[in-house]
py3Dmol code that shows the C-alpha trace and the ligand (Angstrom):
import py3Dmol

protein = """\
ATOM      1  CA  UNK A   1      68.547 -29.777  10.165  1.00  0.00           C
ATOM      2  CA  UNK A   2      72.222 -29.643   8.620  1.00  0.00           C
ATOM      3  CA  UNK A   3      71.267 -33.366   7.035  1.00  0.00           C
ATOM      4  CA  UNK A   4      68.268 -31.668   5.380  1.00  0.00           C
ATOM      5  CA  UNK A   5      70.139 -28.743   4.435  1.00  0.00           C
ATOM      6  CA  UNK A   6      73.255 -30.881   2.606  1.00  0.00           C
ATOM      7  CA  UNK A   7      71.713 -33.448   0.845  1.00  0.00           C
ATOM      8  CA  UNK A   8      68.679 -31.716  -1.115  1.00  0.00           C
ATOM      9  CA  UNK A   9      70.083 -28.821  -3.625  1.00  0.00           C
ATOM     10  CA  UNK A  10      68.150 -25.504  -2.290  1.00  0.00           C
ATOM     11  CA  UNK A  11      67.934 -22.842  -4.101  1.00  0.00           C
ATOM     12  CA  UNK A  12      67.057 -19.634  -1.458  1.00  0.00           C
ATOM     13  CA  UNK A  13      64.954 -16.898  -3.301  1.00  0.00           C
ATOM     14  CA  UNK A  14      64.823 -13.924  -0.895  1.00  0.00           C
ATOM     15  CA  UNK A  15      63.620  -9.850  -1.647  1.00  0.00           C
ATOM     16  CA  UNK A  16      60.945  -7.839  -0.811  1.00  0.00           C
ATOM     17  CA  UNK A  17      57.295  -8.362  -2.169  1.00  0.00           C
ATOM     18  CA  UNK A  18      57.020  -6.893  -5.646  1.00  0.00           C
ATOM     19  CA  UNK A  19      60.352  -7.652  -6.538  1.00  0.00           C
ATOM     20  CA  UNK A  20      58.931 -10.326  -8.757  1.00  0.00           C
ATOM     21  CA  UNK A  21      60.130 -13.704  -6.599  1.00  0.00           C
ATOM     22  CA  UNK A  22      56.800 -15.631  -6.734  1.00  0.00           C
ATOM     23  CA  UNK A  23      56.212 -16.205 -10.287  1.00  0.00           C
ATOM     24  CA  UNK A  24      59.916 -16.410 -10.792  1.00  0.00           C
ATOM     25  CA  UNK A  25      60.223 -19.315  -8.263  1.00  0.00           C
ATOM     26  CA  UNK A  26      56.969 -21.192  -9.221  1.00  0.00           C
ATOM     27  CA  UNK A  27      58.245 -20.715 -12.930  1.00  0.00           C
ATOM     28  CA  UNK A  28      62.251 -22.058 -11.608  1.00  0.00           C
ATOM     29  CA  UNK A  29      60.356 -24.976  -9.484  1.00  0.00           C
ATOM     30  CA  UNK A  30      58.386 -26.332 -12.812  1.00  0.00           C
ATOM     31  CA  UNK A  31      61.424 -26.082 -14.800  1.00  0.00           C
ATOM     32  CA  UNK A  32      64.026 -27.845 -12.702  1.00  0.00           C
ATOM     33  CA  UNK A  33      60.930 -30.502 -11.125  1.00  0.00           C
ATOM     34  CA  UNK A  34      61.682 -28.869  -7.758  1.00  0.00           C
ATOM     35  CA  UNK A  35      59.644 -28.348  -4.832  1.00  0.00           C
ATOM     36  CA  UNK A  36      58.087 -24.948  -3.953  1.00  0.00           C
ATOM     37  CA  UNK A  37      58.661 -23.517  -0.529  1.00  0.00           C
ATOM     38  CA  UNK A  38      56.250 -20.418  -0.462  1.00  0.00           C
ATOM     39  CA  UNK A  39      57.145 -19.227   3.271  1.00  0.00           C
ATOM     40  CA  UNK A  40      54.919 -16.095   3.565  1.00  0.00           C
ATOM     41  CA  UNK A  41      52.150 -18.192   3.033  1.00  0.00           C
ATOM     42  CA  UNK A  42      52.871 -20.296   6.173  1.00  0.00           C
ATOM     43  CA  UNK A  43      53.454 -16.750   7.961  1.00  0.00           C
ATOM     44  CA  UNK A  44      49.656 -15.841   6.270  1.00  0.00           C
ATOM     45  CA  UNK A  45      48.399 -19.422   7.130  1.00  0.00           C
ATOM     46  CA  UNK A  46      49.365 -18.208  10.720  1.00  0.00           C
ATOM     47  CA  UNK A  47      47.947 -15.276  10.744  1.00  0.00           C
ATOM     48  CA  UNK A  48      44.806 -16.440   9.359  1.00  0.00           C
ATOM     49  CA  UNK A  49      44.691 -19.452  11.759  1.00  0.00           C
ATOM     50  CA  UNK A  50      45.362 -17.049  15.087  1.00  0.00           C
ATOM     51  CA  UNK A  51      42.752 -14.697  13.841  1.00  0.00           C
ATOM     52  CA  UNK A  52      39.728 -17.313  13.641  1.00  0.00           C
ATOM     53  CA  UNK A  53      40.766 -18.661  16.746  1.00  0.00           C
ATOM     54  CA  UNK A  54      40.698 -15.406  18.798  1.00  0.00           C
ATOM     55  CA  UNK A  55      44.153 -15.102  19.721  1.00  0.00           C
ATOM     56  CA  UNK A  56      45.685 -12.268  21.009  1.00  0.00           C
ATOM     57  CA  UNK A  57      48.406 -11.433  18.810  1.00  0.00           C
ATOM     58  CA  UNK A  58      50.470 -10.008  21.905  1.00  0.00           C
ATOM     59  CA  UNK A  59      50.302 -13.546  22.756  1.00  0.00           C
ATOM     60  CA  UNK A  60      53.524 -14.803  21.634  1.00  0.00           C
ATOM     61  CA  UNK A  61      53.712 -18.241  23.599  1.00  0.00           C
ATOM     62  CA  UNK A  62      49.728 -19.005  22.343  1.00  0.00           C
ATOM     63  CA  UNK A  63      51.272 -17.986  18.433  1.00  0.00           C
ATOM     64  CA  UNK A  64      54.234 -20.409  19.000  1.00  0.00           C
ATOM     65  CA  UNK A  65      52.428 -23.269  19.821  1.00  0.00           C
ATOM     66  CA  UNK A  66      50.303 -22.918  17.098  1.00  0.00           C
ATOM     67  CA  UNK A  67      52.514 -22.453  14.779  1.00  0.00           C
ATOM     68  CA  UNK A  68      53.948 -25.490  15.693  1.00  0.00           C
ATOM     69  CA  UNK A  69      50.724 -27.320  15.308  1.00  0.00           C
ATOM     70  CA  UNK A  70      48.508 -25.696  12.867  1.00  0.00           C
ATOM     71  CA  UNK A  71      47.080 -28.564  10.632  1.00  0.00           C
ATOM     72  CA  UNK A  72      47.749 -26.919   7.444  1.00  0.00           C
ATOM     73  CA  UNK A  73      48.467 -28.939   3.333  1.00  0.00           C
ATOM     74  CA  UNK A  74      49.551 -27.711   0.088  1.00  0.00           C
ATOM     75  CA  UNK A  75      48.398 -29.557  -2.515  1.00  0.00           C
ATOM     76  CA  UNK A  76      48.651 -28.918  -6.331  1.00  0.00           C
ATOM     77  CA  UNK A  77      45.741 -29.612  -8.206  1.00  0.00           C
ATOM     78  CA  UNK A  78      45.353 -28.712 -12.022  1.00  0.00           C
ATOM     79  CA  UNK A  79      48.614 -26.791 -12.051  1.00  0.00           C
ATOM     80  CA  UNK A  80      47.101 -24.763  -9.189  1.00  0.00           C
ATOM     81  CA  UNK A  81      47.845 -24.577  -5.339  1.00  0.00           C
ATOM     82  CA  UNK A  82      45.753 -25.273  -3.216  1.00  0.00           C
ATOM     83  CA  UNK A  83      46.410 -24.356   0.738  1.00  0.00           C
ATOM     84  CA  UNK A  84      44.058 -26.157   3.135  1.00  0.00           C
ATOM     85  CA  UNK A  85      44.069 -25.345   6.927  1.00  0.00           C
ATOM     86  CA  UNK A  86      42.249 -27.456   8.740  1.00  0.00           C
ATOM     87  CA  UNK A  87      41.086 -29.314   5.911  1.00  0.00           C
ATOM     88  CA  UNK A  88      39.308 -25.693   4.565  1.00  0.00           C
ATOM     89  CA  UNK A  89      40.400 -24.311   0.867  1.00  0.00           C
ATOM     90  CA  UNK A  90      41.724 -21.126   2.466  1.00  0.00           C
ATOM     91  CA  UNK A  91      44.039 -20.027  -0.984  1.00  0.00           C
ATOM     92  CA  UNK A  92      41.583 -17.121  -1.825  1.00  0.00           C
ATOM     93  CA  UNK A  93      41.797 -15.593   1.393  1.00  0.00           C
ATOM     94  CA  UNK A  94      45.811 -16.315   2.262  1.00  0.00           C
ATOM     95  CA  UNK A  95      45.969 -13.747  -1.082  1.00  0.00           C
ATOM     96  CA  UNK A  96      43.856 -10.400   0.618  1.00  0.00           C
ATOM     97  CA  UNK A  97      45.246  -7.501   1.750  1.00  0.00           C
ATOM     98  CA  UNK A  98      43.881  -8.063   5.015  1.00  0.00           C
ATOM     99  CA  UNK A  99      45.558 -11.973   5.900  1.00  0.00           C
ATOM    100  CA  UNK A 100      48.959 -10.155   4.387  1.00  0.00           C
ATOM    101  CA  UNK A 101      48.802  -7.295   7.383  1.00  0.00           C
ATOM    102  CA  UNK A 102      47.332 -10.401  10.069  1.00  0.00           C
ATOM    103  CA  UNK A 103      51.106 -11.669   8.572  1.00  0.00           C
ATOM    104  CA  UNK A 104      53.500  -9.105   8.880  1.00  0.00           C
ATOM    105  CA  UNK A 105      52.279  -9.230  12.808  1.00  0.00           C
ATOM    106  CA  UNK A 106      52.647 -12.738  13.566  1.00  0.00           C
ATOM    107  CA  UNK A 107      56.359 -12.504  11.196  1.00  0.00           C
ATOM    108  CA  UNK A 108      58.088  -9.962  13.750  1.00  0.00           C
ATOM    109  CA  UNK A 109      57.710 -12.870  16.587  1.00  0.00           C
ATOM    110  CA  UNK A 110      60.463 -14.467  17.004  1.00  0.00           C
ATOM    111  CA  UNK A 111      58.633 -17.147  18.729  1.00  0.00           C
ATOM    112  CA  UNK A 112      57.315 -17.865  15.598  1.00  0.00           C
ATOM    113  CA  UNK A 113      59.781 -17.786  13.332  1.00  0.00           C
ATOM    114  CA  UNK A 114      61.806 -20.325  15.233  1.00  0.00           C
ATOM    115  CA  UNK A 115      58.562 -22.624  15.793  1.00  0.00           C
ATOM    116  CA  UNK A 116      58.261 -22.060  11.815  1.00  0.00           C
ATOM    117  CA  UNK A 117      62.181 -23.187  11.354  1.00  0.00           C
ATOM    118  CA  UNK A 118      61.445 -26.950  11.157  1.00  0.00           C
ATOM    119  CA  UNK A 119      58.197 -27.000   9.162  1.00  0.00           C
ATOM    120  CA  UNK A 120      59.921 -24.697   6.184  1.00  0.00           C
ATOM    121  CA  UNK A 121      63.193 -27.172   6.582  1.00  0.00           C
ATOM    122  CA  UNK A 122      60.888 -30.319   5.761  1.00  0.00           C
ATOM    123  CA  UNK A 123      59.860 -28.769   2.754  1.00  0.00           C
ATOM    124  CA  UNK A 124      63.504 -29.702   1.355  1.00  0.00           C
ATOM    125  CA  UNK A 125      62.740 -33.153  -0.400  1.00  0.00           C
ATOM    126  CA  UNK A 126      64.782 -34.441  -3.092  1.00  0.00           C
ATOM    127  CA  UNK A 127      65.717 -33.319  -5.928  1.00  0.00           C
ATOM    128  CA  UNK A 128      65.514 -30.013  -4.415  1.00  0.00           C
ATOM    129  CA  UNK A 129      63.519 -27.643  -3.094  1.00  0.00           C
ATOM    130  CA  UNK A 130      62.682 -23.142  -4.531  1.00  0.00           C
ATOM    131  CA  UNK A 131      62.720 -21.330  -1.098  1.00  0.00           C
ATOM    132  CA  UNK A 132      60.898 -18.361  -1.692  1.00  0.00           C
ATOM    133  CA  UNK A 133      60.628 -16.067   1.351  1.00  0.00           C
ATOM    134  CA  UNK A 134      63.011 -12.770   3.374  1.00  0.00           C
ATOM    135  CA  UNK A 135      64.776 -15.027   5.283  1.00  0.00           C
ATOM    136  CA  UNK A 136      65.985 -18.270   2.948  1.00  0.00           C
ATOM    137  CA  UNK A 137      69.430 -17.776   2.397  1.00  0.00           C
ATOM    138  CA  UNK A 138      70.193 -16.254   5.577  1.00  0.00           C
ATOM    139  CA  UNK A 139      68.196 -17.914   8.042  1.00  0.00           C
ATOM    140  CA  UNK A 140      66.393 -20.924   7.085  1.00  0.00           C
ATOM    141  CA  UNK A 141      68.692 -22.686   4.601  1.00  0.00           C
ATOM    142  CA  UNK A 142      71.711 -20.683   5.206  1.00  0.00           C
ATOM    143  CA  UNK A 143      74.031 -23.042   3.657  1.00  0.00           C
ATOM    144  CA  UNK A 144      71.975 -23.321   0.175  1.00  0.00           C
ATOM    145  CA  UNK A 145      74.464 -23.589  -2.650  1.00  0.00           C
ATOM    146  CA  UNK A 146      73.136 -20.868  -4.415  1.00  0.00           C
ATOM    147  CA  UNK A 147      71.210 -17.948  -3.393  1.00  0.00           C
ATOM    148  CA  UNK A 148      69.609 -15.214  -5.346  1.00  0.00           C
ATOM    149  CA  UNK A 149      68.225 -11.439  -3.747  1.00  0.00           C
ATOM    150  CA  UNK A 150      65.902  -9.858  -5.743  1.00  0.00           C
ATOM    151  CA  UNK A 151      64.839  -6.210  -5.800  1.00  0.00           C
ATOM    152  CA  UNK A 152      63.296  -3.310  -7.835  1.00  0.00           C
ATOM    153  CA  UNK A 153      62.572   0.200  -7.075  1.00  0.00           C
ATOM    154  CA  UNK A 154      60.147   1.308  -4.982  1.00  0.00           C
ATOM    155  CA  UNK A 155      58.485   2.884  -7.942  1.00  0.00           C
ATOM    156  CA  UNK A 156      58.634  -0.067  -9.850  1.00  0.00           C
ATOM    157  CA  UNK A 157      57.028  -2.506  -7.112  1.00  0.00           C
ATOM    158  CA  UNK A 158      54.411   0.020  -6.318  1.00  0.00           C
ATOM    159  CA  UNK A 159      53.782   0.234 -10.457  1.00  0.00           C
ATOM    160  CA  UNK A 160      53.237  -3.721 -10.593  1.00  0.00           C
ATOM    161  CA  UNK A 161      51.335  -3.405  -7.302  1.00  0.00           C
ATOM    162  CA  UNK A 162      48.549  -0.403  -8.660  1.00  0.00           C
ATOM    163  CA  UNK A 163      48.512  -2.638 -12.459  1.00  0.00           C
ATOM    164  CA  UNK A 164      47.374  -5.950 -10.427  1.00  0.00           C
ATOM    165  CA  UNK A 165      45.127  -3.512  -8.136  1.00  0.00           C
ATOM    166  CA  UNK A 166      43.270  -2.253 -11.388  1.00  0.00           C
ATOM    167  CA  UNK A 167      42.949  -5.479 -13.411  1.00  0.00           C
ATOM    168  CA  UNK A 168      41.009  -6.464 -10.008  1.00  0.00           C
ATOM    169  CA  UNK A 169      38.890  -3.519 -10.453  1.00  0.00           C
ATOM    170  CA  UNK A 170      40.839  -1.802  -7.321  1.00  0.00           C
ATOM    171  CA  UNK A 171      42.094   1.758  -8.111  1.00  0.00           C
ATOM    172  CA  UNK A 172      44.295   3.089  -5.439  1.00  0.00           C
ATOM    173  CA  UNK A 173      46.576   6.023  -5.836  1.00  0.00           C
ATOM    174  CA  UNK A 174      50.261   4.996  -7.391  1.00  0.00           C
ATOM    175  CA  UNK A 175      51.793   7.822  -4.901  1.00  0.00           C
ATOM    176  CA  UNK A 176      50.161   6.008  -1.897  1.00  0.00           C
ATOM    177  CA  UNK A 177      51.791   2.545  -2.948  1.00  0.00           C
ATOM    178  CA  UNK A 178      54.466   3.950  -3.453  1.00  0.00           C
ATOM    179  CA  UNK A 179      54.645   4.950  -0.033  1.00  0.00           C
ATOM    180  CA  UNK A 180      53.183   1.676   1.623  1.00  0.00           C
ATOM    181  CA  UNK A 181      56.010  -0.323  -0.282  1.00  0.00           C
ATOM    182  CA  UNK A 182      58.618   2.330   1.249  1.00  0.00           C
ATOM    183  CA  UNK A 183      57.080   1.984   4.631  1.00  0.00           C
ATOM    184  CA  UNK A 184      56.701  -1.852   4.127  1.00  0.00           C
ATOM    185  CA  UNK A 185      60.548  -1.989   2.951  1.00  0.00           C
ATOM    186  CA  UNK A 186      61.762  -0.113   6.334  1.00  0.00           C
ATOM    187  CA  UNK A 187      59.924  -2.357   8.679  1.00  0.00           C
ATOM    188  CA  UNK A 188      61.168  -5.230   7.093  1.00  0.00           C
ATOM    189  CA  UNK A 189      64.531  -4.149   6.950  1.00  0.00           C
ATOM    190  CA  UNK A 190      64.824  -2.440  10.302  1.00  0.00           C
ATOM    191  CA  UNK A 191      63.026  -5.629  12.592  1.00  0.00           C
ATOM    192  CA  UNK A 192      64.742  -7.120  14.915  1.00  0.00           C
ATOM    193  CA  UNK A 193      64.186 -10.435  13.987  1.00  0.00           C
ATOM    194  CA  UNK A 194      65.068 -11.995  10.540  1.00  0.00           C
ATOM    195  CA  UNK A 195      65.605  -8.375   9.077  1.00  0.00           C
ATOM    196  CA  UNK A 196      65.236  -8.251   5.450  1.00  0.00           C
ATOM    197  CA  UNK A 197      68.663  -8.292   3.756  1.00  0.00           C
ATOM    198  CA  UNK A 198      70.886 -10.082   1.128  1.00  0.00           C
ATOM    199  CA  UNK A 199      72.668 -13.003   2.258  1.00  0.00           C
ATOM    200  CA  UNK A 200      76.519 -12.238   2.162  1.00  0.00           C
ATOM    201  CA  UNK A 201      76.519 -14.889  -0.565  1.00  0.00           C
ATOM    202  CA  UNK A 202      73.671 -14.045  -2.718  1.00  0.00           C
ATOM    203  CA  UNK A 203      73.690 -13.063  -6.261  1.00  0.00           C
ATOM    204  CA  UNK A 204      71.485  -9.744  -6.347  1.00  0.00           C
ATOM    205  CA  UNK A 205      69.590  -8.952  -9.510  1.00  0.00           C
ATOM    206  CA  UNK A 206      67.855  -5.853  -9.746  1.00  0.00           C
ATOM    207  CA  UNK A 207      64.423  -6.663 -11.908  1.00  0.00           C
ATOM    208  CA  UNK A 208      63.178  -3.173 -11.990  1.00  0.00           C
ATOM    209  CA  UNK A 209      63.789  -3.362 -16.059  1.00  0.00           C
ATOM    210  CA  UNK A 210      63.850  -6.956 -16.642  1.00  0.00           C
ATOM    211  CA  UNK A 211      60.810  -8.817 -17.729  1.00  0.00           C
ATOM    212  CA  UNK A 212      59.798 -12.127 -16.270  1.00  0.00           C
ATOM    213  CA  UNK A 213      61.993 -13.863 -18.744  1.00  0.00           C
ATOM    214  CA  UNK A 214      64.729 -11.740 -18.388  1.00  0.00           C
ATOM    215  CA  UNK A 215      65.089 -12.618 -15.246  1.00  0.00           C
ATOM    216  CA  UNK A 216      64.381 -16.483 -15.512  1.00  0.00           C
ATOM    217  CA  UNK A 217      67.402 -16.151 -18.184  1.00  0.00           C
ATOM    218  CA  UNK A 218      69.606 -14.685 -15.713  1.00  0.00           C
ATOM    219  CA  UNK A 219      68.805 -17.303 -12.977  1.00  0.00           C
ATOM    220  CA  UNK A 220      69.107 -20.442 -15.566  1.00  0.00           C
ATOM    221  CA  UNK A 221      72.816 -18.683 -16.579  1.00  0.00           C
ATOM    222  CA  UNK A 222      74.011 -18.450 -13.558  1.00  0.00           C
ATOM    223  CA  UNK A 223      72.873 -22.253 -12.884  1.00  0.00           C
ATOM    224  CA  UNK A 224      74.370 -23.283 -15.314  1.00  0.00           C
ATOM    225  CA  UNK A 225      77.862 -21.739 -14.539  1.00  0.00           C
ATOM    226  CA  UNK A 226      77.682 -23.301 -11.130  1.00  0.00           C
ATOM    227  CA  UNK A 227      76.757 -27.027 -13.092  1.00  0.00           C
ATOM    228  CA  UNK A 228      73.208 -26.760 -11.025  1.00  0.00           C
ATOM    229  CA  UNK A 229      71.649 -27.179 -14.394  1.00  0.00           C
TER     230      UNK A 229
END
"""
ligand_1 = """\
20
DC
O 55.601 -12.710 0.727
P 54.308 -12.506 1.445
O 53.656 -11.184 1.133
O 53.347 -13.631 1.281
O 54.700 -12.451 3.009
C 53.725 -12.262 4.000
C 54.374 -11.645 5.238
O 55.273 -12.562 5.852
C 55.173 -10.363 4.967
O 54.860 -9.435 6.009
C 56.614 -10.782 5.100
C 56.556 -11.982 6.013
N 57.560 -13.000 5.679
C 58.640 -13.122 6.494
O 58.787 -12.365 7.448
N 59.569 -14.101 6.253
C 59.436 -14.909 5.208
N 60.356 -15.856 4.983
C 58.331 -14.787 4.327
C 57.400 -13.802 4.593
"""
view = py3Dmol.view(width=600, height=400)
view.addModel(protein, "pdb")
view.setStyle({"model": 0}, {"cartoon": {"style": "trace"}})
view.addModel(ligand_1, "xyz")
view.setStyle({"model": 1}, {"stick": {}})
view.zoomTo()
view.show()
């Protein structure tokens, strides 16, 4: 793991969802011609895998050895990813509400998240490798040379949250986002394993009023100071 780790430049992306880390990572990844660790979707691939084969998710030994072996490919086709488990095109469904809640169970295992270890770690290729996830810079690739926390307000995610909801045709109340993110936030936070928190190295940026580009300007500055770019 430590060769991995020291000899392909990682750049951990870590923050709670909302916070805007997805499109800023596959945006970072296309820019630098860097690979694309998107680690919630192995915990969703997981999820998703446990659930069509009947598992129980109380099960924790059954979860670990299949996320160990779950046959699963990411392949990028037309400037889109596709995620294939078992050879199926599963990327619509990894996206629902529903495989995101089969996720958060499967992500307070610890079980899992050490069978998951390796198979995020081989996702560091040269020249580098976007880890997108909670736990990049403090767990996974620990010693990345640079490591960025995003947040926002709870408001703000839940905002973002209920505007994708509508332009889907979805219309939920903003107050009751705004309490699922809160909710969300002190799970995450408060589990005992991986807990949701800043690295003691990271660089935190607070997007709540920064657009996209804002915050892709910050990231590229503070690149460049550090001669990553
Ligand atoms: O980012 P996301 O919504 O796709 O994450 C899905 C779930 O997996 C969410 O409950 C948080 C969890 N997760 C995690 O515990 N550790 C990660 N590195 C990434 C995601």
């Amino acid at each position: 793991m430590a060769a991995e780790q020291s000899t392909v430049t990682v750049i951990a992306i870590d923050g709670p969802s909302g916070a805007g880390k997805g499109t800023l990572c596959r945006r970072l990844a296309s820019r630098l011609g860097y690979h694309y660790l998107d680690s919630g979707a192995l915990y969703r691939l997981l999820g998703l895998a446990a659930q069509r084969r009947g598992i129980d998710f109380a099960n924790h030994a059954a979860l670990q050895v299949l996320a160990e072996h779950m046959d699963i490919q990411f392949k990028t086709e037309h400037d889109r990813v596709v995620v294939l488990l078992e050879g199926e095109d599963v990327s619509r469904e990894l996206r629902t509400e529903q495989t995101g809640a089969l996720a958060s169970l499967v992500a307070v295992v610890p079980a899992v998240r050490e069978a998951l270890l390796q198979r995020q770690r081989d996702f560091a290729r040269p020249p580098g490798l976007i880890a997108d996830g909670r736990d990049m810079g403090t767990v996974v690739f620990s010693d990345a040379p640079l490591k960025i926390y995003l947040t926002a307000s709870a408001q703000e995610r839940a905002a973002r949250r209920h505007k994708e909801l509508l332009e889907k045709g979805e219309n939920v109340s903003l107050a009751a986002l705004v309490e699922q993110v809160s909710a969300r936030d002190e799970r995450d936070m408060n589990r005992d394993a991986s807990p949701l928190r800043p690295a003691a190295d990271a660089v935190q940026i607070d997007t709540s009023d920064l657009s996209i580009e804002e915050v892709m300007q910050s990231v590229l500055s503070i690149l460049s100071l550090k001669n990553m770019a």
